[in-house]
Structure formats: C-alpha cells, structure tokens
VEXTI-961357 format. One record per residue (C-alpha): residue number from 1; z, y, x. Coordinates in steps of 0.05 Angstrom, whole numbers, plus 5000, padded with zeros to 4 digits. Each point is the difference from the previous one (the first is absolute). Layout:
N
@balo=NUM&c3=Z&c2=Y&c1=X .
...
***
This chain:
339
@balo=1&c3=5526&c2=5006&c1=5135 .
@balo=2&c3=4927&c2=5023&c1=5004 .
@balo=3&c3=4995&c2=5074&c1=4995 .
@balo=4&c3=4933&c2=5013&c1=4968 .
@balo=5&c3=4961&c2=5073&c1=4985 .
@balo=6&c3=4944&c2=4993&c1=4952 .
@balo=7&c3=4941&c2=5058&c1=5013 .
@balo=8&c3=4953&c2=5011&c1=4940 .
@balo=9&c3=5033&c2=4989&c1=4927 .
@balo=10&c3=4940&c2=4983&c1=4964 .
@balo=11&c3=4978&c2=4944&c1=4956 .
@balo=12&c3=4997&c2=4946&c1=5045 .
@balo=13&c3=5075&c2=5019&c1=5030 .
@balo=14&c3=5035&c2=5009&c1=4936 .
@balo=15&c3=4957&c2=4927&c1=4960 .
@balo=16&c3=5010&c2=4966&c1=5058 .
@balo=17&c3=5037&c2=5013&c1=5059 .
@balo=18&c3=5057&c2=5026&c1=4963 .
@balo=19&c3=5015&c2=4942&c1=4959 .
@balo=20&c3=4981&c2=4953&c1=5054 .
@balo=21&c3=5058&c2=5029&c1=5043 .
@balo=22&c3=5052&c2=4995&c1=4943 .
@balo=23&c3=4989&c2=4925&c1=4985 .
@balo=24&c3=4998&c2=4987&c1=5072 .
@balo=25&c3=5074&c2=5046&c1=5013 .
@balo=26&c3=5024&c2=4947&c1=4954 .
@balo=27&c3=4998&c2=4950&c1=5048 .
@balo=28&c3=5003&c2=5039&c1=5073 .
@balo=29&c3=5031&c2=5073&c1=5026 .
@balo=30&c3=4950&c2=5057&c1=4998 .
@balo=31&c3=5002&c2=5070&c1=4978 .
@balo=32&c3=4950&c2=5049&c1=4982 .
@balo=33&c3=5021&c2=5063&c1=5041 .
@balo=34&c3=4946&c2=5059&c1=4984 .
@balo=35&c3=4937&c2=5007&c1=4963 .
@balo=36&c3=4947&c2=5046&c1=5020 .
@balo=37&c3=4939&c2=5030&c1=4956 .
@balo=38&c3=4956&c2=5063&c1=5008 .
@balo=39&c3=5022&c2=5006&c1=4928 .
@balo=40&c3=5075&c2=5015&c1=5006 .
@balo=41&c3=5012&c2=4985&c1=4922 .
@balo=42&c3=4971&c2=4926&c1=5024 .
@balo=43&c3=5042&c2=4989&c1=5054 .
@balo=44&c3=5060&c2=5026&c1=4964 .
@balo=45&c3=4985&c2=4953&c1=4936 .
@balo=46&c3=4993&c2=4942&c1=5047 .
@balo=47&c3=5066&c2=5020&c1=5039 .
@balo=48&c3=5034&c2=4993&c1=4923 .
@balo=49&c3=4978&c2=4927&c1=4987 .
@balo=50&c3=5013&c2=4974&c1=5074 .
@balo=51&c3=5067&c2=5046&c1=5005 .
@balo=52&c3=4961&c2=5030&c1=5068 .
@balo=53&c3=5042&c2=5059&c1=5027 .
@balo=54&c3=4949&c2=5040&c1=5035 .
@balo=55&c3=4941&c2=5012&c1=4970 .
@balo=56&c3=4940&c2=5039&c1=5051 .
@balo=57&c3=4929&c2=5019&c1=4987 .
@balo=58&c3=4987&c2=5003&c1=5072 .
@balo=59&c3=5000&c2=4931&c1=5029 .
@balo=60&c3=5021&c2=5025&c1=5074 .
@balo=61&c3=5064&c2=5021&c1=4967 .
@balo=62&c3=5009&c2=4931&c1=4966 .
@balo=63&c3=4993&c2=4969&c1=5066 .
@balo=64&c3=5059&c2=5035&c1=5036 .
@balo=65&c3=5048&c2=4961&c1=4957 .
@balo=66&c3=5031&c2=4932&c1=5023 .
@balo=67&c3=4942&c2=4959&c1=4973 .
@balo=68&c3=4985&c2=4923&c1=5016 .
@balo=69&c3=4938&c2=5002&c1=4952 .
@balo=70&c3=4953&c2=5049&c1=4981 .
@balo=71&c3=4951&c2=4972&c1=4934 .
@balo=72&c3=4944&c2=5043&c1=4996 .
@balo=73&c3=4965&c2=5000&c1=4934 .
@balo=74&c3=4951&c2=5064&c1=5014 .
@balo=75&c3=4922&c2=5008&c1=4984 .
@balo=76&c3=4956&c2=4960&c1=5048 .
@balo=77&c3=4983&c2=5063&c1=5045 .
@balo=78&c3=5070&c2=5015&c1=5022 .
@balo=79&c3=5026&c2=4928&c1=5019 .
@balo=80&c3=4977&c2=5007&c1=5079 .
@balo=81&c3=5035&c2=5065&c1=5007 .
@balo=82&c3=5069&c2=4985&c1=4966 .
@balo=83&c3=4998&c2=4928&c1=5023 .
@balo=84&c3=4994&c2=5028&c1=5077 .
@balo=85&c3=5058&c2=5052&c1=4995 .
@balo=86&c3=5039&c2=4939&c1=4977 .
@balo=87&c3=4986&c2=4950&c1=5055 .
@balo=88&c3=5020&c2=5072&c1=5039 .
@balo=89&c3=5064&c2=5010&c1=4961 .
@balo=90&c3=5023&c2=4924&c1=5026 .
@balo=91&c3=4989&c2=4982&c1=4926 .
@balo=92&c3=4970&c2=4933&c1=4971 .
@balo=93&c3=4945&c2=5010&c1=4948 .
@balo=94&c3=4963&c2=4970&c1=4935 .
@balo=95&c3=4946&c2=5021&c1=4986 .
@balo=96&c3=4960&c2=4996&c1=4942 .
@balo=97&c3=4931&c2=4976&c1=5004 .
@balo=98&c3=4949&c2=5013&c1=5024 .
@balo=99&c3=5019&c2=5007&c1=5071 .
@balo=100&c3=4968&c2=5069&c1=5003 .
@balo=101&c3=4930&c2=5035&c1=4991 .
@balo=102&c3=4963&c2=4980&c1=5061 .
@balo=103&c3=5016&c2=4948&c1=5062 .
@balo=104&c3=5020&c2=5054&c1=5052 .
@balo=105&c3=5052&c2=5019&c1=4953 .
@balo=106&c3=5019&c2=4931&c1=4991 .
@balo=107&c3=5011&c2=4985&c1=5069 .
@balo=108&c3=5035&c2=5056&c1=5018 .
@balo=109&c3=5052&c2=4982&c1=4952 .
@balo=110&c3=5000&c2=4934&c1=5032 .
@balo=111&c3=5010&c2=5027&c1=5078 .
@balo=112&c3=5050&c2=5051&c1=4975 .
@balo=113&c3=5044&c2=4939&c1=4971 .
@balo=114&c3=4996&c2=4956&c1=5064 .
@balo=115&c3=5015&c2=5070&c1=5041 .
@balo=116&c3=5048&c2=5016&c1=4960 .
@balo=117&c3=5030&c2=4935&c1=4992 .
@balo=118&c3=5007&c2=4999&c1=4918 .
@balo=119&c3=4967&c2=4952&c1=4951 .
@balo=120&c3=4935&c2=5007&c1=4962 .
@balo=121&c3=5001&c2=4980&c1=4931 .
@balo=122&c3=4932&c2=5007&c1=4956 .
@balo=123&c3=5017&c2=4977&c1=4927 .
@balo=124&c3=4943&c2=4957&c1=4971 .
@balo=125&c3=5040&c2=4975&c1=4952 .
@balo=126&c3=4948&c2=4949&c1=4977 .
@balo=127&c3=5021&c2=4951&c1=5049 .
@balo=128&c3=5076&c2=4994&c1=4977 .
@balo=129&c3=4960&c2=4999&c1=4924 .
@balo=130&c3=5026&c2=4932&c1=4976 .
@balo=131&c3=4930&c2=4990&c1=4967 .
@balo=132&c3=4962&c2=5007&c1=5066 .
@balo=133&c3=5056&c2=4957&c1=5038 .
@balo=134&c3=4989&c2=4942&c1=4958 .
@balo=135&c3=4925&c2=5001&c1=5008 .
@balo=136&c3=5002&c2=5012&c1=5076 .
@balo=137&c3=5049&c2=4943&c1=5008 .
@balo=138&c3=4949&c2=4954&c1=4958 .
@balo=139&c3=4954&c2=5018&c1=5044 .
@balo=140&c3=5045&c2=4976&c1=5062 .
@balo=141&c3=5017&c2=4934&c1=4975 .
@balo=142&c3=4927&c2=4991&c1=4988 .
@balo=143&c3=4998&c2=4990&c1=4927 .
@balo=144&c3=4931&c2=5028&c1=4993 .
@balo=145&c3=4969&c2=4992&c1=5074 .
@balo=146&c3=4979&c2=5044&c1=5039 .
@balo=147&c3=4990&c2=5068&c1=4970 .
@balo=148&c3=4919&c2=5018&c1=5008 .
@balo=149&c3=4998&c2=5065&c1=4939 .
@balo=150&c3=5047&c2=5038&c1=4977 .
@balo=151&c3=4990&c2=5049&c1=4940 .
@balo=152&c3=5050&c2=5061&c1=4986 .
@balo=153&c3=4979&c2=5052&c1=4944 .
@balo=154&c3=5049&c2=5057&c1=4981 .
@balo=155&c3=4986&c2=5044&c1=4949 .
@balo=156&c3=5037&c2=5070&c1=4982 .
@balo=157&c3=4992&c2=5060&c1=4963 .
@balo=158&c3=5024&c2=5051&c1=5049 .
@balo=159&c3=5052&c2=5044&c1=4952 .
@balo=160&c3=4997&c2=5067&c1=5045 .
@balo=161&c3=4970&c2=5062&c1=4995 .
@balo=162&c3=4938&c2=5017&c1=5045 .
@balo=163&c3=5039&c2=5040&c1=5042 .
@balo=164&c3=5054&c2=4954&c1=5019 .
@balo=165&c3=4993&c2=4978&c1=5074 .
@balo=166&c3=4988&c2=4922&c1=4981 .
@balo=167&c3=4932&c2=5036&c1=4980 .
@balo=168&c3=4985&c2=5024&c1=5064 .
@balo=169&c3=4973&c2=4946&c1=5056 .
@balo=170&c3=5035&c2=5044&c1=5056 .
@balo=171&c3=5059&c2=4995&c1=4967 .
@balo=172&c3=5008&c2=4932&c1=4972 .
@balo=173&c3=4932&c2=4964&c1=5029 .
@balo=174&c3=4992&c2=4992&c1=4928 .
@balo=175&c3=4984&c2=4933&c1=4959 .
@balo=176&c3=4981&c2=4967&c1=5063 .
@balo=177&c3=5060&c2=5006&c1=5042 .
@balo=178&c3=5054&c2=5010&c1=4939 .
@balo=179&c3=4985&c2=4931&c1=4966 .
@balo=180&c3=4949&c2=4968&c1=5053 .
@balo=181&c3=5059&c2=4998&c1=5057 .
@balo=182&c3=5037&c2=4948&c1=4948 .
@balo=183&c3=4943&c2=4962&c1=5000 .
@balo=184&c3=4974&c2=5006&c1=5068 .
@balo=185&c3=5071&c2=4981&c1=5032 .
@balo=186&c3=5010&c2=4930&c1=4937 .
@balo=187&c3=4923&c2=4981&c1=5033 .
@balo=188&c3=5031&c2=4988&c1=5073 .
@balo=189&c3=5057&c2=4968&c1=4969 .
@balo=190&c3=4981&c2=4954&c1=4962 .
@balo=191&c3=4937&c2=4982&c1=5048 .
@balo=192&c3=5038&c2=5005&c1=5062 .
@balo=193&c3=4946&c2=5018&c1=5040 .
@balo=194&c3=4954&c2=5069&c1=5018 .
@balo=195&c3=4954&c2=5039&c1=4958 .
@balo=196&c3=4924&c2=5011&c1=5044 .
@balo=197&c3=4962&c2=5035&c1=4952 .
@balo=198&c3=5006&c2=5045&c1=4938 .
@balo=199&c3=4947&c2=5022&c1=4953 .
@balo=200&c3=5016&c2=5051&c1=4943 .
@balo=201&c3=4967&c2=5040&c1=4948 .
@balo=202&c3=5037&c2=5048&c1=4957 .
@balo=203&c3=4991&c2=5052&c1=4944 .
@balo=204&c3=5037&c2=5074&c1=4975 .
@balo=205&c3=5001&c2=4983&c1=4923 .
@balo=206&c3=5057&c2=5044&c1=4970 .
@balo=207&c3=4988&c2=5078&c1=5001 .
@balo=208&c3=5068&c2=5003&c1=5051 .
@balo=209&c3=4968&c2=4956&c1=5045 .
@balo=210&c3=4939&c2=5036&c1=5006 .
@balo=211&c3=5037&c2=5077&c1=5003 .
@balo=212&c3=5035&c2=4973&c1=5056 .
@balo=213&c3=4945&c2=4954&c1=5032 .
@balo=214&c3=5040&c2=4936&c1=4999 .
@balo=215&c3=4972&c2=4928&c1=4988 .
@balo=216&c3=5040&c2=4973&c1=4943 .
@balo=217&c3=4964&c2=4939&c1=4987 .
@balo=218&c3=4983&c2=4949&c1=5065 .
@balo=219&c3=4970&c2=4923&c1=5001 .
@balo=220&c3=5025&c2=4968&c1=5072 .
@balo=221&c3=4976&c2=4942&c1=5031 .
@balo=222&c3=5032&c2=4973&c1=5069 .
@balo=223&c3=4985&c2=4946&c1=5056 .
@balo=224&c3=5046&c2=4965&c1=5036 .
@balo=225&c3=4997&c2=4973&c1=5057 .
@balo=226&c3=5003&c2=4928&c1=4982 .
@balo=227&c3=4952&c2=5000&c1=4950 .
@balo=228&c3=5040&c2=5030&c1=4937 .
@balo=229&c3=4968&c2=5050&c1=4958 .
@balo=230&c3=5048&c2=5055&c1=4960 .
@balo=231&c3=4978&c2=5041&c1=4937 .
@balo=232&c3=5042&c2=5056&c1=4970 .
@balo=233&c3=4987&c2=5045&c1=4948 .
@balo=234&c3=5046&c2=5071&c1=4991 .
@balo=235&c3=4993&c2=5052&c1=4942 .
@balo=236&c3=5036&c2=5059&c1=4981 .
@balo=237&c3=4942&c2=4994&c1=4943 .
@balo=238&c3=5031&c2=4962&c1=4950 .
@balo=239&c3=5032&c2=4974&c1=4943 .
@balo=240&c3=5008&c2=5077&c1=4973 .
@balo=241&c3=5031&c2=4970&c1=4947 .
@balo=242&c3=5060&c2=4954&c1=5002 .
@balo=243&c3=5017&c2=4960&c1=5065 .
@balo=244&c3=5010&c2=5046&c1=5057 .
@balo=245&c3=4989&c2=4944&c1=5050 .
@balo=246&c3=4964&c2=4929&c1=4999 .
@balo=247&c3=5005&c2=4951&c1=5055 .
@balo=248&c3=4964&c2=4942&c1=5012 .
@balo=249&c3=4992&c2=4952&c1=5066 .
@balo=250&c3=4962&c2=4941&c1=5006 .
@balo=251&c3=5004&c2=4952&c1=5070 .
@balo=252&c3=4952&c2=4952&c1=5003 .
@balo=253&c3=5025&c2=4940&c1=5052 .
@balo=254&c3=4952&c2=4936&c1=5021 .
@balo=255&c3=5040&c2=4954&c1=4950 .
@balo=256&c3=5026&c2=5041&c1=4953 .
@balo=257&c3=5014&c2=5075&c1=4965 .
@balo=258&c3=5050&c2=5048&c1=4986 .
@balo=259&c3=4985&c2=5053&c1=4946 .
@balo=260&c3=5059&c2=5053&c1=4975 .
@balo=261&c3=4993&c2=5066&c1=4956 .
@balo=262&c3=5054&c2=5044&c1=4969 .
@balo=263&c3=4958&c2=4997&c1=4934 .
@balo=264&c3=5042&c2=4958&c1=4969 .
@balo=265&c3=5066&c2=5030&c1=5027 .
@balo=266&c3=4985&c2=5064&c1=4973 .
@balo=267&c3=4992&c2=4999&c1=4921 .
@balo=268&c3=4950&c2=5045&c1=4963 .
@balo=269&c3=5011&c2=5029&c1=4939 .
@balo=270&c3=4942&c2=5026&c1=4946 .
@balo=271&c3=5015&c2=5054&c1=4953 .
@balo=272&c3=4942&c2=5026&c1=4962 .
@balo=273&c3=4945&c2=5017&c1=5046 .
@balo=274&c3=5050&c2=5011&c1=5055 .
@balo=275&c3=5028&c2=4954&c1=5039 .
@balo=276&c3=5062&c2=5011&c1=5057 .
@balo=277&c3=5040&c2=4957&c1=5046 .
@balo=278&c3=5081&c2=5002&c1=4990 .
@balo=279&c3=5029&c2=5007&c1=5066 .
@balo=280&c3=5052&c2=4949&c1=5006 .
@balo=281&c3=5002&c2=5008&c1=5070 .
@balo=282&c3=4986&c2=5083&c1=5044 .
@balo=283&c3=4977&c2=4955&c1=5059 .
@balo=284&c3=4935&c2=4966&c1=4954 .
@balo=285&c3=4972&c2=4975&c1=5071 .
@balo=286&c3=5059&c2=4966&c1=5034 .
@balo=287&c3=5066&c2=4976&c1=4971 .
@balo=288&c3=5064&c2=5041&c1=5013 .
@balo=289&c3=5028&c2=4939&c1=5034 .
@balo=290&c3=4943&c2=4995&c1=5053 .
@balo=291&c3=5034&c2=5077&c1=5024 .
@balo=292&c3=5058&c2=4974&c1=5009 .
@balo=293&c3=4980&c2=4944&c1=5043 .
@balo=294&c3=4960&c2=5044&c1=5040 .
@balo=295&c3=5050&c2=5046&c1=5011 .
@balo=296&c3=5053&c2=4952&c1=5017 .
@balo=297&c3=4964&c2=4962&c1=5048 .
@balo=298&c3=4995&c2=5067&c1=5042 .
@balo=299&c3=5070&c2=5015&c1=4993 .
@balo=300&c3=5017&c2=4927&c1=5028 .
@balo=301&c3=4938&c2=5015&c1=5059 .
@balo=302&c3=5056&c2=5066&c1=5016 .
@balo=303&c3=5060&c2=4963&c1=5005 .
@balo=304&c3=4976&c2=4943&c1=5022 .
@balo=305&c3=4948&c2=5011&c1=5047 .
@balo=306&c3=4957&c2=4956&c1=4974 .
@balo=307&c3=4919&c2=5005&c1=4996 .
@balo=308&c3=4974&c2=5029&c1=4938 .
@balo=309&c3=4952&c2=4966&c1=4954 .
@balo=310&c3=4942&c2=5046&c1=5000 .
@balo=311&c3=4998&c2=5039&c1=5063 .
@balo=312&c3=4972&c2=5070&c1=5026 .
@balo=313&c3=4941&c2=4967&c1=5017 .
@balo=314&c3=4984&c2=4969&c1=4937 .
@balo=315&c3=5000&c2=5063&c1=4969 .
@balo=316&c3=4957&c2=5035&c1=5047 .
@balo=317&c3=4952&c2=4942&c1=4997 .
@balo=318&c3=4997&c2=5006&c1=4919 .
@balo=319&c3=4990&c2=5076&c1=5005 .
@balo=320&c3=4941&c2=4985&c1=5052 .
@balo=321&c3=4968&c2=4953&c1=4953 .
@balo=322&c3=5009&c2=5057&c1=4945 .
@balo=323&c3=4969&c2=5057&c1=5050 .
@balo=324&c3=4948&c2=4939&c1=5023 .
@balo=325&c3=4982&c2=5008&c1=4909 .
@balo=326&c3=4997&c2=5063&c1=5004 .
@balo=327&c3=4950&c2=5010&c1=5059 .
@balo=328&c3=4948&c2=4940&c1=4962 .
@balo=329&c3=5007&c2=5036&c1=4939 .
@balo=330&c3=4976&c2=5063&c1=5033 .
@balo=331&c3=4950&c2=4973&c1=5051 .
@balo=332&c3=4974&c2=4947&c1=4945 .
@balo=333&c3=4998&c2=4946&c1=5058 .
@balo=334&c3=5052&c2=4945&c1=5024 .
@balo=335&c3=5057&c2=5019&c1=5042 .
@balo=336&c3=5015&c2=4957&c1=5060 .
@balo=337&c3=5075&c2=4991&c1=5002 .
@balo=338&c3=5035&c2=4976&c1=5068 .
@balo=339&c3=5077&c2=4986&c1=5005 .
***
C-alpha cells in the first residue's frame, strides 16, 4: 500500500492526478491519505472524491502523517519550499513542472533529496504522452534520419484574470517557463544531445500581460551542439475564440519527416459569427491516459527502486533553457548555454 498526501487541490490535481490515481488503484494498492489547500473548502472537496481523512491547509501539518508520497500540485513559486520540507519529512515527492522558478531553487530541491535520501519526481507528463512516444521512438529506429530541425508551436488563450499569479513572471515565469519548459525538455529528448545557444524575441500583447509586465507571446530558436537547429513558438495571445490550445511539431530528419498537430483531433464548430471548440477532453494538450502512465511509472520507480524516466536533472536543464529565453528576450542578443 502506497500512502499518498496530495498538497494543492486545484485544477491540475482534481483533471488529472485524481483520476490518474483511481485507474491506476485498479490495478495496484495505494491510498490517498490527506489533502492539503490554502483554501480549506478545496482541500475538503478533494478529501470527498478521494475519501482522504485529513484534510490541512498547512502543508507542515500534512506532512506529520504516515505518508510514502507527497504530490504537490501548487503554483510554480512555492514548489522549492514544499518540495524541501518533504525530502525533510523522509517523504518522496512529484512534482509538477516546472522544476521551480530559478536554478538555485532547483538544485536545492535536488541536494535536499540525495541528503535526505527520498526521490525526486518532476511531472512532464509529455514524455509518458503516447503521441510524443510514438514519434520519439520513430525517431530511434531511424525512420526519418537523423533529426537536424525541429518545430513546436503552442498556442493558448490564457482564461485567467490579470491578477491571477500565472500573470505574474515572479510567480509563474509566465508564457516562457509555463508552456516553454514542455517544449524545452521534448527538444533534448527527441535530439538527444545539448542545447549551445538560444536566441529569443518576445512581445506583451494582451492588456494582462502588459499590467503585470509579462511576455505572453515568444519566437525561440536553439543550437545544438551537433549541428541541430530548434524553433518554438508560445502564445497566451490566441485563438480568443474557440480552441483553447493548438499544437503543432514538425522534425525534420536527413531522409525523412515527421509532422503532428492536434488540429484535427480537436473538432471546431461554427455557429453564426461565433465559433467554439466542444471539449471532449479537460486535458485539450495531453491525453488523460499519458497521466496515468506518468504517474505510474513513478510509483513503480518507489517500490521498485528503479531509475526514473525523466530525471531531476532533466528538469533543471529545461527550466535553464527557459531562464536562458528569458535573458535573450530581455538582452535582445544570443544566450550561450553550457551543460
């Protein structure tokens, strides 16, 4: 039986961790043993649909109870500090991604795991995406050749209010680090090699973006150090209408190609002069199924002691080739980047 407490009952936790967990108890022991929000009627509503018997909105009380597992689905800023008490506590973690704000936070969170003795789990659940897995194992049995461009765009119309904290780059890092760290971490994968250079430009187009003096709208370009050139394009800009995400990737190999995009997947529908997207799915970037997987696998990496598919490390490098954006964007020059 894993004993599991779950810290921050927001969307992410309740679309996707939640049902991720009861699929998975179908098949293996585990138990959801207290939820923890800074908004008690959160954690209590959460505690109802997982049948948690303590519910907290102090996280330092959540971790005096017999935990194996603590799944932390917080904002951005407060990952470093509750992932840290947990290594503390003698508790494994998930994480959600990114990693956290900035690398010293980062790597803190790694030394306090190998101090501590606990596992480090950052959830970029893109990589346990049955989409992305299929195209990345093309890649390795060399259906296209080598891999010299890749092209990601993803498109959203941020739904929050100006003063929610995804607005604020302090808070959330904003466009760059929110969506970018997907990208940033599929790059490596799929290349398999280093990023050496980054240059960026990027604009404040919405009214919240400029109130709170976050980019909302950044081209990318990486080199790699084999040759390989990476282009992504993030928006919080767009569609305001309709689809609330659109994803499109395009790899480029010396003998052949690989192109995807969820246009197709997700169905639009015109009425009158308005038109909307009917969402099949709550997860419109990544199927429920990929969740799962990803949580699974770290559940098997606890009780089995096995390596991890995406490490620490990985994360931290994706969230240094966000903060690497970030820095060009500013600075309106390439960044050298050095793993």
């Amino acid at each position: 039986m894993i004993k599991i407490g779950l810290i921050g009952c927001g969307n992410i936790c309740n679309i996707a961790h939640i049902p991720a967990y009861k699929k998975i108890s179908e098949s293996r022991e585990l138990k959801i043993i207290g939820t923890c929000d800074v908004i008690k009627e959160k954690a209590k509503n959460t505690a109802i649909i997982t049948e948690a018997k303590n519910i907290f909105t102090d996280y330092h009380e959540l971790l005096k109870l017999d935990l194996d597992l603590v799944d932390i689905c917080t904002p951005t800023y407060t990952h470093s500090e509750i992932a840290i008490a947990a290594a503390k506590a003698g508790k494994d973690v998930i994480c959600e991604k990114p990693i956290a704000l900035t690398l010293k936070d980062a790597q803190e969170m790694i030394n306090s795991s190998v101090q501590h003795k606990t596992r480090l789990f950052i959830a970029h659940v893109r990589r346990f995406d049955p989409r992305f897995q299929h195209i990345r194992n093309d890649i390795i049995q060399d259906k296209i050749g080598k891999p010299v461009y890749i092209r990601i765009t993803e498109r959203q119309w941020l739904p929050f209010s100006e003063d929610s904290w995804f607005w604020k780059s302090n808070l959330s890092g904003g466009v760059i680090i929110d969506i970018g760290v997907h990208i940033a971490d599929m790059f490596r994968w799929f290349f398999n090699t280093e990023p050496v250079e980054v240059f960026a430009t990027g604009r404040m187009v919405r009214e919240e973006a400029k109130k709170n003096g976050t980019f909302d709208h950044v081209v990318v370009m990486y080199k790699f150090d084999r040759r390989e050139t990476a282009f992504m394009e993030i928006s919080w800009v767009f569609p305001s209408e309709g689809s609330t995400l659109y994803h499109y990737l395009d790899i480029v190999g010396s003998k052949g190609k690989i192109e995807y995009s969820n246009r197709d997947s997700n169905p639009t529908i015109m009425v009158t002069n308005r038109i909307s997207l009917p969402r099949y799915s709550l997860l419109m970037s990544t199927f429920p199924e990929a969740f799962e997987k990803e949580l699974n696998h770290f559940l098997d990496c606890i009780e089995y002691n096995t390596p991890s598919l995406i490490t620490a490390q990985d994360s931290k490098k994706a969230l240094e080739m966000c903060l690497a954006v970030g820095q060009s964007v500013r600075e309106k020059k390439p960044i050298k980047l050095s793993f």
